[in-house]
One Martini backbone bead per residue (centre of mass of N, CA, C, O) as a GRO file, in nm:
protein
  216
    1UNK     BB    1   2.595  -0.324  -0.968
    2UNK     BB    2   2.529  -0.439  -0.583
    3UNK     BB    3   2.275  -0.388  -0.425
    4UNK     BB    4   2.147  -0.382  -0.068
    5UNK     BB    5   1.806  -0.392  -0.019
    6UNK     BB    6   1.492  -0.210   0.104
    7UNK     BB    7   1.184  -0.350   0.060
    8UNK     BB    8   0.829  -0.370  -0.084
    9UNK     BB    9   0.567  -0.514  -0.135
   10UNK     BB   10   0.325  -0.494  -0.377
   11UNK     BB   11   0.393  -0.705  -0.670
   12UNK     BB   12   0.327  -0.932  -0.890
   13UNK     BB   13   0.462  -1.103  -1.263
   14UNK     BB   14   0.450  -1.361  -1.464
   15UNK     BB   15   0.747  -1.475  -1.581
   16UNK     BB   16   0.750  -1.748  -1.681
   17UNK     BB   17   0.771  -2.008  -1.509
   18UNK     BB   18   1.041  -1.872  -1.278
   19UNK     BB   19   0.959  -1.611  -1.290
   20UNK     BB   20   0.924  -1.238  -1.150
   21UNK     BB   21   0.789  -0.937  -1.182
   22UNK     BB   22   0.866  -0.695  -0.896
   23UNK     BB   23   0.687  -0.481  -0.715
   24UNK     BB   24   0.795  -0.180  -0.549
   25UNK     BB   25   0.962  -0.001  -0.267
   26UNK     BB   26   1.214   0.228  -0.214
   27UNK     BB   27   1.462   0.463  -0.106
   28UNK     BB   28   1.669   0.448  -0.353
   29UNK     BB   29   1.431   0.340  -0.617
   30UNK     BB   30   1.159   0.383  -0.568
   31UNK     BB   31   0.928   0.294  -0.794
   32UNK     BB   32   1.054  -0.054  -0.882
   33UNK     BB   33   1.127  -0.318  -1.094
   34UNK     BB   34   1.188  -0.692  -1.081
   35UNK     BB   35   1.398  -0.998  -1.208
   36UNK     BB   36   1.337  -1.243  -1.080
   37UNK     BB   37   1.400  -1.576  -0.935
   38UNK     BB   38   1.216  -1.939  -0.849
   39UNK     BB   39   1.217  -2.107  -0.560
   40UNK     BB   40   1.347  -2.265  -0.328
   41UNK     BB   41   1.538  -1.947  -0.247
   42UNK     BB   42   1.280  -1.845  -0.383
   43UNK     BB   43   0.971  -1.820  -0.255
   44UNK     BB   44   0.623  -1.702  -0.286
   45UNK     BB   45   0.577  -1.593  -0.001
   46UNK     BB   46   0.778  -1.331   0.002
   47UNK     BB   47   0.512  -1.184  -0.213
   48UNK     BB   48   0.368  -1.046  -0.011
   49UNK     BB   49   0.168  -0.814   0.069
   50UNK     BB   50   0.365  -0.606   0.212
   51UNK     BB   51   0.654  -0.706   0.239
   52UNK     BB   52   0.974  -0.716   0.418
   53UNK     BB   53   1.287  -0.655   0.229
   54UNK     BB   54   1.618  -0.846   0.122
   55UNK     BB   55   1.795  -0.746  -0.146
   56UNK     BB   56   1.965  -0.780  -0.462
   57UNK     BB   57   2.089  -0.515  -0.689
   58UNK     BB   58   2.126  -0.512  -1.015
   59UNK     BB   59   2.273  -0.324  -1.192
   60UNK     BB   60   2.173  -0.203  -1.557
   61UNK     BB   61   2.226   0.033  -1.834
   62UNK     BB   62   2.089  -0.176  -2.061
   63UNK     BB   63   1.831  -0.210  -1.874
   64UNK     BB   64   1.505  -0.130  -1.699
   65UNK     BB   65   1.534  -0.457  -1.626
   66UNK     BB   66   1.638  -0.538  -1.340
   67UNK     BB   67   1.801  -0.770  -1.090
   68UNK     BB   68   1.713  -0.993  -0.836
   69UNK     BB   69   1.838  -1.153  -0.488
   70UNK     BB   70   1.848  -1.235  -0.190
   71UNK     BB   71   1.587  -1.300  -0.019
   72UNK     BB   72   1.459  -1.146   0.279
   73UNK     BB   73   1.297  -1.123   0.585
   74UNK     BB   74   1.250  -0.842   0.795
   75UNK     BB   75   0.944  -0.926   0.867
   76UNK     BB   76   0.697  -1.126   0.974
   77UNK     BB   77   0.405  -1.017   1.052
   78UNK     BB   78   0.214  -1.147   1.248
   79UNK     BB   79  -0.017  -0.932   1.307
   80UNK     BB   80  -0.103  -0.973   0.987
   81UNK     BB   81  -0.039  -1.319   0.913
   82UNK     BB   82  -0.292  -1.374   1.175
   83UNK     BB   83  -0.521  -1.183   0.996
   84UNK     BB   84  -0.749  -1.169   0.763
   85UNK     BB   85  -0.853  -0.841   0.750
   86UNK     BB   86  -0.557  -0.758   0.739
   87UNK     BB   87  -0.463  -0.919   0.491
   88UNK     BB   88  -0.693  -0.709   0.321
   89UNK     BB   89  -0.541  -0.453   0.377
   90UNK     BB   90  -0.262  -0.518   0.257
   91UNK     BB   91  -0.413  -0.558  -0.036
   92UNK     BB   92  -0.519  -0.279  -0.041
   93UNK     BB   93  -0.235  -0.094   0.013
   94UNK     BB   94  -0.074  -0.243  -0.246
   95UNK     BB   95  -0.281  -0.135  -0.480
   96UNK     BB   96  -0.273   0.137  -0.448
   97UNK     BB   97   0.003   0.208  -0.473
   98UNK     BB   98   0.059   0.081  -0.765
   99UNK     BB   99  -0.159   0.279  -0.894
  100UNK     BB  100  -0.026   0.566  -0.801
  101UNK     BB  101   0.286   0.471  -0.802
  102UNK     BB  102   0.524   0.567  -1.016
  103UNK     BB  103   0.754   0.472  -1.216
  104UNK     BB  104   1.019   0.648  -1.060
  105UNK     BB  105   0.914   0.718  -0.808
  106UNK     BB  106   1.090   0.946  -0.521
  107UNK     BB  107   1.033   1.031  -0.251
  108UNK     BB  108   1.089   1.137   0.006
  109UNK     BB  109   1.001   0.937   0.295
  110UNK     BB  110   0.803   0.757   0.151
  111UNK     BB  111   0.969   0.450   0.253
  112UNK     BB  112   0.893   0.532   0.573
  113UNK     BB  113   0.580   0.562   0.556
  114UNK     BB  114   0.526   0.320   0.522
  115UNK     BB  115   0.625   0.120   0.706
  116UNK     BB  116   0.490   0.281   0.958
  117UNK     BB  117   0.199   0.150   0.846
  118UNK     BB  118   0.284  -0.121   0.848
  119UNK     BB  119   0.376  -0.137   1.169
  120UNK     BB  120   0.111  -0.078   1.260
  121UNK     BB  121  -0.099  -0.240   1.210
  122UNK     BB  122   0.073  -0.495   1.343
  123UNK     BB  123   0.038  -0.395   1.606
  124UNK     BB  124  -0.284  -0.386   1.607
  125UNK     BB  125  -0.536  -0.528   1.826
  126UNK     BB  126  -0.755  -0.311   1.799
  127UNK     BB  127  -0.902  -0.130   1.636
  128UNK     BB  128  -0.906  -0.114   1.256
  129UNK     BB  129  -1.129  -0.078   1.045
  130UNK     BB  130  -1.047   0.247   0.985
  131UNK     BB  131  -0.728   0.176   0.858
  132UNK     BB  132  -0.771   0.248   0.546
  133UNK     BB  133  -0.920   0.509   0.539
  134UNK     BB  134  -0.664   0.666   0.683
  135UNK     BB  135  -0.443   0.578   0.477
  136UNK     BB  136  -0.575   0.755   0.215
  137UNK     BB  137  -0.527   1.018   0.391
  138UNK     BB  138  -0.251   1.029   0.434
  139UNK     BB  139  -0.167   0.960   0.133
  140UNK     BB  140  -0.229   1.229   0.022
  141UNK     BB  141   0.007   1.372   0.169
  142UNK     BB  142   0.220   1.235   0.128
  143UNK     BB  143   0.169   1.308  -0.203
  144UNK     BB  144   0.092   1.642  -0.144
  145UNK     BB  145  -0.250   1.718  -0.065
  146UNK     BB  146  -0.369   1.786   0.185
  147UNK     BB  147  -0.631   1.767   0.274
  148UNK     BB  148  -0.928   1.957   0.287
  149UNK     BB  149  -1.227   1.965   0.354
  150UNK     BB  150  -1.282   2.118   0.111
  151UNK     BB  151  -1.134   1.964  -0.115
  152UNK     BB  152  -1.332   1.673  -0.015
  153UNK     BB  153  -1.634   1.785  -0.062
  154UNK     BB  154  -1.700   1.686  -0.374
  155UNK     BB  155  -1.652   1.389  -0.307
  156UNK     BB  156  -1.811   1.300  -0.078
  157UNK     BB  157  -2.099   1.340   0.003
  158UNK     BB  158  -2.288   1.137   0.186
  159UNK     BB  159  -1.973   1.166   0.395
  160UNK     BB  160  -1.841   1.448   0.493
  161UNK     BB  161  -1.856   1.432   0.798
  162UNK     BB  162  -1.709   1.202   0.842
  163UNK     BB  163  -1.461   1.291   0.734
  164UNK     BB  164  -1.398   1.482   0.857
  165UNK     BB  165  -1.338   1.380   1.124
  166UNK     BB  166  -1.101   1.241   1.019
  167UNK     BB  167  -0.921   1.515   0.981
  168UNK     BB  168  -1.018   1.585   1.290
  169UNK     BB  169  -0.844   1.342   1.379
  170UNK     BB  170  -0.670   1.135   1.571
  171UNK     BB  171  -0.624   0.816   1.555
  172UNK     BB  172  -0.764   0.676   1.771
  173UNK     BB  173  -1.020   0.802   1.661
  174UNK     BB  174  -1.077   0.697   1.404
  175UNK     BB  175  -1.042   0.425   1.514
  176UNK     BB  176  -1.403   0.529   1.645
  177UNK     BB  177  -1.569   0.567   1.404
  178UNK     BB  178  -1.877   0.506   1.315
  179UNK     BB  179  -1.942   0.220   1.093
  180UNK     BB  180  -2.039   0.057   0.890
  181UNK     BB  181  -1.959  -0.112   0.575
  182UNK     BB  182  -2.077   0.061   0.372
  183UNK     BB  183  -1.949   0.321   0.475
  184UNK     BB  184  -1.653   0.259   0.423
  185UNK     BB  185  -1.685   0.183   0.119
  186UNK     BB  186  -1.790   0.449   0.019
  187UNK     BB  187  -1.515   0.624   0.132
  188UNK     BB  188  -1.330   0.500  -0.059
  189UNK     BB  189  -1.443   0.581  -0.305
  190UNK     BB  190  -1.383   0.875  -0.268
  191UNK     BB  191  -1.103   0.919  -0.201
  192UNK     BB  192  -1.041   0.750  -0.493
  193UNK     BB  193  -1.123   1.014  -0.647
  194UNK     BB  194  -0.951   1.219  -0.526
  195UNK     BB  195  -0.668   1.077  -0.647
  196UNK     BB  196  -0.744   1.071  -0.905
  197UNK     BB  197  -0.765   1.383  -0.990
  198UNK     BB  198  -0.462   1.419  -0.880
  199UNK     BB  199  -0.315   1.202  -1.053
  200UNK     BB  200  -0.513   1.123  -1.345
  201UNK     BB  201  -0.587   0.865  -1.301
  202UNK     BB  202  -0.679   0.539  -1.293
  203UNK     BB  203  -0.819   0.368  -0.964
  204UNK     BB  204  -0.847   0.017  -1.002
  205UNK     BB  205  -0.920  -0.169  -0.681
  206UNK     BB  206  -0.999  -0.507  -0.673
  207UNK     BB  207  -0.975  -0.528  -0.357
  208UNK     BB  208  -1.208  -0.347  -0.266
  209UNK     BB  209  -1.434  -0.636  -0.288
  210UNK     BB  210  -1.311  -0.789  -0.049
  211UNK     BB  211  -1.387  -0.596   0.160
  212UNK     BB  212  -1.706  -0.548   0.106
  213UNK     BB  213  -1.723  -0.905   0.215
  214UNK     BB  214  -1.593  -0.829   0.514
  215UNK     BB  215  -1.793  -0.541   0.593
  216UNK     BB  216  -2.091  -0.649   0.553
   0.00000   0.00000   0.00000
């Protein structure tokens, strides 16, 4: 069966000469992985961090990895794909999905709230160095822990009180928290410390490091 589909990108793996097997989510199959040919009709460039597409998914019931064809860009993402930050920031938000979620899981409504968080970073114009900072917060209640001040204060170490902030703020004030760099880096590595113990597994996210160079 062939189903039209619309995913995000989280990451690739380079699969022979021409070929990538392609790291996804999406509302139908949550967190699923493809196997791509790769060329002039399906560049390289499509599969950029959280890029939304939209591709053909041929189903395979002999097989645990289907492949997809026939992909196009759903948006341009604009505001994120001309500002080296944001750029920054959607490779650090697409490397926690592809760590946290796990292949087949498909939460209910988890694949429309990445969207959102996708299309707000795109939209705003300033204030957002702490937009990573909430989105590892917000991702956490997503995916069904919702943290509250007590929960995250083992982890939280010298940087409580900010938290505790991020959690009782909503957006707008959250992304006027005012935070060094250091300081930014290091709340982001403890809340990965609080999602790593809640989801048993280890969260190593190597684009963090990438953060730590640009917030500086």
């Amino acid at each position: 069966m062939k189903t039209p589909t619309r995913m995000i990108v989280l990451a690739y793996t380079k699969f022979g000469e021409s070929s990538v097997v392609l790291h996804t989510l999406s509302a139908e199959y949550g967190r699923r992985s493809f196997l791509v040919k790769t060329g002039k009709r399906t560049p390289m460039s499509l599969f950029l961090p959280l890029n939304i597409l939209e591709g053909t998914v041929v189903e395979n019931p002999k097989s645990t990895l289907w492949k997809a064809y026939g992909f196009s860009s759903q948006d341009s993402l604009i505001g994120i794909r001309n500002d080296l930050r944001k750029n920054t920031i959607t490779m650090f938000m697409s490397e926690v999905l592809y760590r946290t979620v796990k292949d087949g899981e498909n939460e209910e409504g988890f694949f429309d709230w990445c969207i959102s968080q996708i299309m707000l970073l795109n939209a705003l114009e300033g204030n957002y160095s702490n937009f990573h900072i909430n989105f590892l917060l917000e991702l956490s209640a997503a995916l069904g822990f919702s943290p509250t001040v007590e929960d995250i204060a083992p982890f939280a170490r010298e940087h409580f009180s900010q938290i505790r902030d991020f959690l009782q703020s909503d957006f707008p004030s959250a992304m006027l928290i005012p935070l060094s760099g250091e300081e930014r880096n290091s709340i982001c590595e403890e809340i990965l410390s609080y999602l790593e113990y809640h989801t048993e597994s280890r969260i190593n996210v190597r684009s963090l490091g990438v953060l730590k160079e640009l917030y500086r």
